[in-house]
C-alpha positions as CSV (number, residue, x, y, z in Angstrom):
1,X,-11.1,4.6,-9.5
2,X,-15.2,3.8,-9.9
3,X,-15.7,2.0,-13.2
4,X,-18.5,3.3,-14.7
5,X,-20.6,0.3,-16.3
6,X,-21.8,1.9,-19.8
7,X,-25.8,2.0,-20.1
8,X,-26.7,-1.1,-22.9
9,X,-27.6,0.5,-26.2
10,X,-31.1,0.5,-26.5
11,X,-33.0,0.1,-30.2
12,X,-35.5,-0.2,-32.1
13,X,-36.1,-2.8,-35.4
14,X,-38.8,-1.5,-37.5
15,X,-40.2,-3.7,-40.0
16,X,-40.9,-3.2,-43.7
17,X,-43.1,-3.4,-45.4
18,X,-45.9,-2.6,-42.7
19,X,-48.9,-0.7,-43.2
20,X,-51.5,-0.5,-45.3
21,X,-51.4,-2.7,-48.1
22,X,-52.8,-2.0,-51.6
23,X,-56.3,-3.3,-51.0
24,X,-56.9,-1.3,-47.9
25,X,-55.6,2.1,-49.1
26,X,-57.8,1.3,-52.3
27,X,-60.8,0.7,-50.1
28,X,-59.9,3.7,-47.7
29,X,-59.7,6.3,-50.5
30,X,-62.9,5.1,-52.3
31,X,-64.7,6.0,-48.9
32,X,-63.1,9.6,-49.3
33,X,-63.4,10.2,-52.8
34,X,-67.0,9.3,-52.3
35,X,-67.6,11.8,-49.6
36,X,-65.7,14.3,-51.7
37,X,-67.7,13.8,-54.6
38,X,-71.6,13.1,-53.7
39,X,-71.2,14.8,-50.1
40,X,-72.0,13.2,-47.0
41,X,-73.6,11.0,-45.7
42,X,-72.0,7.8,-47.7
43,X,-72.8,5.1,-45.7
44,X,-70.2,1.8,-45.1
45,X,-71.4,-1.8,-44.6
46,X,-69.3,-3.1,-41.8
47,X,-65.9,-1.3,-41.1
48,X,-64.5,-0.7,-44.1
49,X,-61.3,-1.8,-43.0
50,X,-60.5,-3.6,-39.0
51,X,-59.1,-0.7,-37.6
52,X,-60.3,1.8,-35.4
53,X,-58.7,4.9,-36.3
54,X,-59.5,5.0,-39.8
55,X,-62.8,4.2,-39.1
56,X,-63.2,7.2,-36.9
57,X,-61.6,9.3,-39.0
58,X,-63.6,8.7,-41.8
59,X,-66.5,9.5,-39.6
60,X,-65.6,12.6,-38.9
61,X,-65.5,13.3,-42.1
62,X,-69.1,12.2,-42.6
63,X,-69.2,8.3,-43.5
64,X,-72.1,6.4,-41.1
65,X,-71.3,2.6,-40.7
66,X,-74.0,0.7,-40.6
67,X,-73.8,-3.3,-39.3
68,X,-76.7,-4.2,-42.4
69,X,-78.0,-2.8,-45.7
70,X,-81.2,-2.7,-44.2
71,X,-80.0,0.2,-41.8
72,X,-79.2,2.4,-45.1
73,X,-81.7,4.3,-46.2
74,X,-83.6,3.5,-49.9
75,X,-81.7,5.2,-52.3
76,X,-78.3,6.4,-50.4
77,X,-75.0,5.5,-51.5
78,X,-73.2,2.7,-49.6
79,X,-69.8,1.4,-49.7
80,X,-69.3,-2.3,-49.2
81,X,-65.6,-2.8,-47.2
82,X,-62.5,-4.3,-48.4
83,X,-63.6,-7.8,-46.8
84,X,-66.1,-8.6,-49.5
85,X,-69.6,-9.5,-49.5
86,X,-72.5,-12.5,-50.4
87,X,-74.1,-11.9,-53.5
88,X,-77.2,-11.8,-51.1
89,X,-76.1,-8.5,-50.0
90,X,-75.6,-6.7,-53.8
91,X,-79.3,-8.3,-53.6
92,X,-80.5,-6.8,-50.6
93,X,-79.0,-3.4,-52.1
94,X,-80.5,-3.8,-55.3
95,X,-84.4,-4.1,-53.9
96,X,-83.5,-0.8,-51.4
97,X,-82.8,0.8,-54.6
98,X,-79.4,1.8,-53.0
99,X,-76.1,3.2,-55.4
100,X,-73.4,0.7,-54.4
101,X,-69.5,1.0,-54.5
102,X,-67.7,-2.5,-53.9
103,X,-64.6,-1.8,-52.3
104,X,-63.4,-5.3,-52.1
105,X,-60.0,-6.1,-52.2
106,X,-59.1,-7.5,-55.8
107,X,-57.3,-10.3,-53.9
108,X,-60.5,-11.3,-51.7
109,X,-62.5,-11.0,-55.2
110,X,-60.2,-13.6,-56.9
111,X,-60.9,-16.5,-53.6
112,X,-64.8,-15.4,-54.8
113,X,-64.0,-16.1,-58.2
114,X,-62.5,-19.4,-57.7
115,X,-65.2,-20.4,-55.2
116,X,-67.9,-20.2,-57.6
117,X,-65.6,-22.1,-59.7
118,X,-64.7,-25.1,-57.8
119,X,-68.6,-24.8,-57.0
120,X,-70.0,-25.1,-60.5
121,X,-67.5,-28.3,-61.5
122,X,-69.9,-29.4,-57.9
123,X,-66.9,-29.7,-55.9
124,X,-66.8,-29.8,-52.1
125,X,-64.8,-26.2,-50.9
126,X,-62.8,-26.4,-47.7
127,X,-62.9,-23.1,-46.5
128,X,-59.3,-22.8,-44.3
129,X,-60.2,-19.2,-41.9
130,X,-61.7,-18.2,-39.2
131,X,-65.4,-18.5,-38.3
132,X,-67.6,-15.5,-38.2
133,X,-65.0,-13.6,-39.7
134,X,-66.6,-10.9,-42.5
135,X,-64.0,-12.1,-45.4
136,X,-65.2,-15.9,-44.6
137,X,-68.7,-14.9,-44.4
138,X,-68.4,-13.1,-48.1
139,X,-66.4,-15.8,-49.4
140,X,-69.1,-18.6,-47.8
141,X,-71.8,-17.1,-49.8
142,X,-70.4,-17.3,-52.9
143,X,-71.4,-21.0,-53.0
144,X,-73.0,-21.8,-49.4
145,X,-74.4,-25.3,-50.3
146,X,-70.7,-26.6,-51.4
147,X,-67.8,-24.7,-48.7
148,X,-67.4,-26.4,-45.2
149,X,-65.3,-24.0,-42.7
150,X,-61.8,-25.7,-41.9
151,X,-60.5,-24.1,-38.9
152,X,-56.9,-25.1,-38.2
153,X,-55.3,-28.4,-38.8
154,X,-57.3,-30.0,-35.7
155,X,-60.7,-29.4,-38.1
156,X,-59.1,-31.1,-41.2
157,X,-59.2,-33.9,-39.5
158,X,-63.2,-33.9,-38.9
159,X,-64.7,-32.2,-42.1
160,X,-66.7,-34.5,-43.9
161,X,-67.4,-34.2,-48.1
162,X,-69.1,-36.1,-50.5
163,X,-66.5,-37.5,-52.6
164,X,-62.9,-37.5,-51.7
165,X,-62.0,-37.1,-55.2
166,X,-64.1,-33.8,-55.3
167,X,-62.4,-31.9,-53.5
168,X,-60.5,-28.4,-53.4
169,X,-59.6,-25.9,-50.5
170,X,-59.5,-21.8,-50.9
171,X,-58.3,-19.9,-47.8
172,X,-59.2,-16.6,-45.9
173,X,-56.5,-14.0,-47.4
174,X,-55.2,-12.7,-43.8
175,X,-53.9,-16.4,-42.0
176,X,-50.8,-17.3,-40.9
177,X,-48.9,-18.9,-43.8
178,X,-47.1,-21.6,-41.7
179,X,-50.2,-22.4,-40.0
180,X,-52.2,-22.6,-43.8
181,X,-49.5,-24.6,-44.3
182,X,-49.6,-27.0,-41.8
183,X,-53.8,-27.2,-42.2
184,X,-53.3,-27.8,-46.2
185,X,-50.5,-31.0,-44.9
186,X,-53.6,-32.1,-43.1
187,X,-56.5,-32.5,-45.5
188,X,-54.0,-33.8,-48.3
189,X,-53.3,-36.5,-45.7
190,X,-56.9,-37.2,-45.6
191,X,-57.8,-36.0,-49.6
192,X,-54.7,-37.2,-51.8
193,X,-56.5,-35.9,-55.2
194,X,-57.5,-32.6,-53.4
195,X,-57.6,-29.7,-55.9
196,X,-56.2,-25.7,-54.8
197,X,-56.0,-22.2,-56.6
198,X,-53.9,-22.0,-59.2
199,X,-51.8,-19.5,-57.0
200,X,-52.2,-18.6,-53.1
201,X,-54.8,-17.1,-51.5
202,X,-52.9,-15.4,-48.7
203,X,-52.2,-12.1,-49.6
204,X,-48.9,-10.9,-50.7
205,X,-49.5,-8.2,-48.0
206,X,-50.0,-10.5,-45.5
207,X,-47.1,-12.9,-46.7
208,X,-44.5,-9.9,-46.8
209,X,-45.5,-9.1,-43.1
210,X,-45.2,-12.1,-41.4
211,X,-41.5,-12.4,-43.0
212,X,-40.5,-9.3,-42.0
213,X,-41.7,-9.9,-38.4
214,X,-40.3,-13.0,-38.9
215,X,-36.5,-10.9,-39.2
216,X,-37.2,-8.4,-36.8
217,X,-38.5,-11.1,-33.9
218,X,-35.1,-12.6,-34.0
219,X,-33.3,-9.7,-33.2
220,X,-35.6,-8.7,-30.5
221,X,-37.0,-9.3,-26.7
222,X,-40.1,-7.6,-27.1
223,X,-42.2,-7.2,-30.4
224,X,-45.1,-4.0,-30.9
225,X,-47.7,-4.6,-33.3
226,X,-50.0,-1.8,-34.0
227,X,-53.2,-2.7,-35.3
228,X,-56.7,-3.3,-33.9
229,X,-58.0,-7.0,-32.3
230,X,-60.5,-7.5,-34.8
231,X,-57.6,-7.4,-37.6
232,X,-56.6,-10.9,-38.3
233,X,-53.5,-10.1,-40.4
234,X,-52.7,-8.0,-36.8
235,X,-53.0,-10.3,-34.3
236,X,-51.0,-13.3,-36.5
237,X,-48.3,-11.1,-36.2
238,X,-48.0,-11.1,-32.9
239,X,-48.3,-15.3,-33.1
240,X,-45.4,-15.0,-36.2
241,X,-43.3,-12.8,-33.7
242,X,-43.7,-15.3,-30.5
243,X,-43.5,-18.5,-32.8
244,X,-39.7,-16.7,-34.4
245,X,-37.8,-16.2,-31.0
246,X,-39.4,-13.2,-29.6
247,X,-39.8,-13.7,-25.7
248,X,-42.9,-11.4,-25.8
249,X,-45.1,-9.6,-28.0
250,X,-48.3,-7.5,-27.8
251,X,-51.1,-6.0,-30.1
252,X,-51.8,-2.3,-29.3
253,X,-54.2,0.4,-31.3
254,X,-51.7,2.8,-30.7
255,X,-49.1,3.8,-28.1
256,X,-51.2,4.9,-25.2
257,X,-51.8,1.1,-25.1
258,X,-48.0,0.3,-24.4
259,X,-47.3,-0.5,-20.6
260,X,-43.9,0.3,-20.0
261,X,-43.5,-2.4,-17.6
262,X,-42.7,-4.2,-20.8
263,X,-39.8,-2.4,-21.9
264,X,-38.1,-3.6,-18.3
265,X,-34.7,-5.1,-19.2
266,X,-35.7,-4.9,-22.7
267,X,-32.7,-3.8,-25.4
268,X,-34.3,-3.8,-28.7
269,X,-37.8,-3.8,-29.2
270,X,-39.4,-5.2,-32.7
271,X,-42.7,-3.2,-34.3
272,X,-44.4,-3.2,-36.8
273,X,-48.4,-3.0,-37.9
274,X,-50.9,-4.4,-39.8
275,X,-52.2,-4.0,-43.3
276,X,-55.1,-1.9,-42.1
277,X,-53.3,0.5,-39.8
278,X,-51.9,4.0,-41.0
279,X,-48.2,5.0,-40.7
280,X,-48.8,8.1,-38.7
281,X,-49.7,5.3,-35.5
282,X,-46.3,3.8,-36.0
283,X,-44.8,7.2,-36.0
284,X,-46.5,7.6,-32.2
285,X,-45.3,4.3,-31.1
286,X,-41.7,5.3,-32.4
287,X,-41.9,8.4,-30.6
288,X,-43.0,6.7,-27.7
289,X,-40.2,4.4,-27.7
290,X,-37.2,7.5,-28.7
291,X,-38.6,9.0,-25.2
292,X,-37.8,6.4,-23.0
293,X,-34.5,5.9,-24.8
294,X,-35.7,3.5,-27.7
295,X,-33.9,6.5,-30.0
296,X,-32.1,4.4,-32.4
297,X,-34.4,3.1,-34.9
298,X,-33.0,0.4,-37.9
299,X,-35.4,-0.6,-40.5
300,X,-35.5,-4.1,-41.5
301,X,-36.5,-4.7,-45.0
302,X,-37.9,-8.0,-46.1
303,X,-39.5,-7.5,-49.2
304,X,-40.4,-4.3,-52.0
305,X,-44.2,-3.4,-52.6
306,X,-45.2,-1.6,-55.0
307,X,-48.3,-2.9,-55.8
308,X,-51.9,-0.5,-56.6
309,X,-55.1,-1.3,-57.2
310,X,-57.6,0.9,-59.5
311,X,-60.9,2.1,-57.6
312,X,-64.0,0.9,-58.0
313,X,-64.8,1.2,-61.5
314,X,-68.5,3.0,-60.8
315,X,-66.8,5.5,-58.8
316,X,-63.9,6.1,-61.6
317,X,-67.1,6.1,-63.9
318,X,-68.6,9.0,-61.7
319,X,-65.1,10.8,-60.6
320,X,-64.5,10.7,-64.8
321,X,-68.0,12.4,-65.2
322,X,-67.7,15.2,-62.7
323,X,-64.4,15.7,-64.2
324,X,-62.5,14.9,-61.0
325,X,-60.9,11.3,-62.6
């Protein structure tokens, strides 16, 4: 008699949390309640979160992002995103005569806050993120003549201040928390007295993630992260996954970016998705997945969020007024 070797069981580990945090939903719902209320157009500086979909969703419903304040025309509503801004730009907005709605994440606001705090005691600001990103750039000017960019542990080593006994380091809210981690180590080594924020920068979002990929990668040959390449918090989950036993990860917008040639000898595969990235993308991936025999799905629970923010407070002003609040 033929022995027939059973077919391994094939599954899926799904991580949660995942998804949109509370800063992101906050800043994704101001842009609709705005269009709801004053009509379209309501024009967005910079995407007003990294990822693709939403964006193009919300320009189907009439939002026009715009790279500059300059682009908006004097006197038309803009939205500033969820990454934050320079006080340069409120200025910019100010002489266009433009209605703005900051929809900065609380959490970025607070690293602002402490930045022009460490700044006015004259203290040098290490800056731990990554250059050119939107969140750094906001957050750089706050108090350009005092932050220096730190980039990794390899940069600790080179940054140059004023007095070592002066100093104090902030950090982009969407890094890797081993890897702030190791970069902190490093300028302590070189500043013993150096001074921090009274709690972490890195976002609880962004902290609950990486653990939970952390569990799932484990478990798992192949890790899925849905989420766009210009999302930080995205793409250092895939470096969280590869760096906790996963033998491969990738970074996809949505599932007709999976190649299946991944999935070859594969038993479970990991996913989950960044704080900017709406469930329904997940769903496709999962779908995806259930119709090549990925059916079994087991959620992985690392941590409970139930965290919300309040919107804008001149758009609750004007929702309370129309009598939509």
């Amino acid at each position: 008699m033929d022995l027939v070797t059973p077919e391994p069981v094939k599954r899926v580990l799904l991580a949660a949390p995942r998804g949109y945090c509370a800063g992101v939903d906050r800043a994704v719902v101001t842009v609709e309640k705005a269009l709801e209320l004053y009509g379209a157009p309501v024009y967005v500086r910079k995407q007003i979160v990294h990822n693709s979909h939403v964006v193009r969703t919300l320009e189907d419903k009439g939002a026009v992002f715009v790279e500059e304040t300059e682009e908006v025309p004097e006197g038309a509503i803009v939205v500033f995103s969820a990454h934050g801004v320079a006080p340069t730009v409120h200025s910019e907005a100010a002489s266009r005569s433009l209605k703005t709605i900051d929809a900065t994440c609380p959490l970025v606001t607070k690293v602002h806050l402490e930045a022009r705090r460490f700044a006015a005691d004259d203290y040098d600001i290490l800056l731990i993120g990554h250059e050119g990103h939107e969140e750094v750039i906001g957050t750089t000017g706050q108090a350009p003549e005092n932050i220096h960019l730190v980039d990794g542990a390899s940069e600790a080593a080179e940054v140059e201040v004023r007095d070592p006994a002066k100093v104090a380091y902030l950090s982009q809210t969407t890094l890797s928390v081993d890897e702030t981690n190791e970069t902190v180590a490093a300028l302590r080594q070189r500043f013993p007295l150096l001074a921090g924020p009274p709690s972490a920068d890195i976002c609880y979002a962004t902290q609950n993630r990486q653990v939970a990929v952390k569990q799932i990668a484990a478990g798992s040959e192949l890790v899925l992260v849905v989420g766009s390449r210009n999302s930080s918090n995205s793409v250092r989950l895939v470096e969280v996954a590869l760096g906790a036993g996963a033998n491969a990860s990738y970074l996809v917008d949505d599932a007709g970016e999976i190649d299946e040639a991944w999935l070859h000898g594969v038993r479970t595969v990991g996913v989950t998705s960044g704080a900017s990235v709406p469930d329904d993308l997940v769903g496709e991936v999962l779908a995806w997945l259930a119709a090549r025999g990925y059916a079994d799905v087991q959620e992985v629970t690392a941590a409970e969020e139930s965290l919300l923010f309040a919107l804008p407070p001149e758009l609750r002003r004007d929702l309370k007024a129309a009598g939509r609040a």
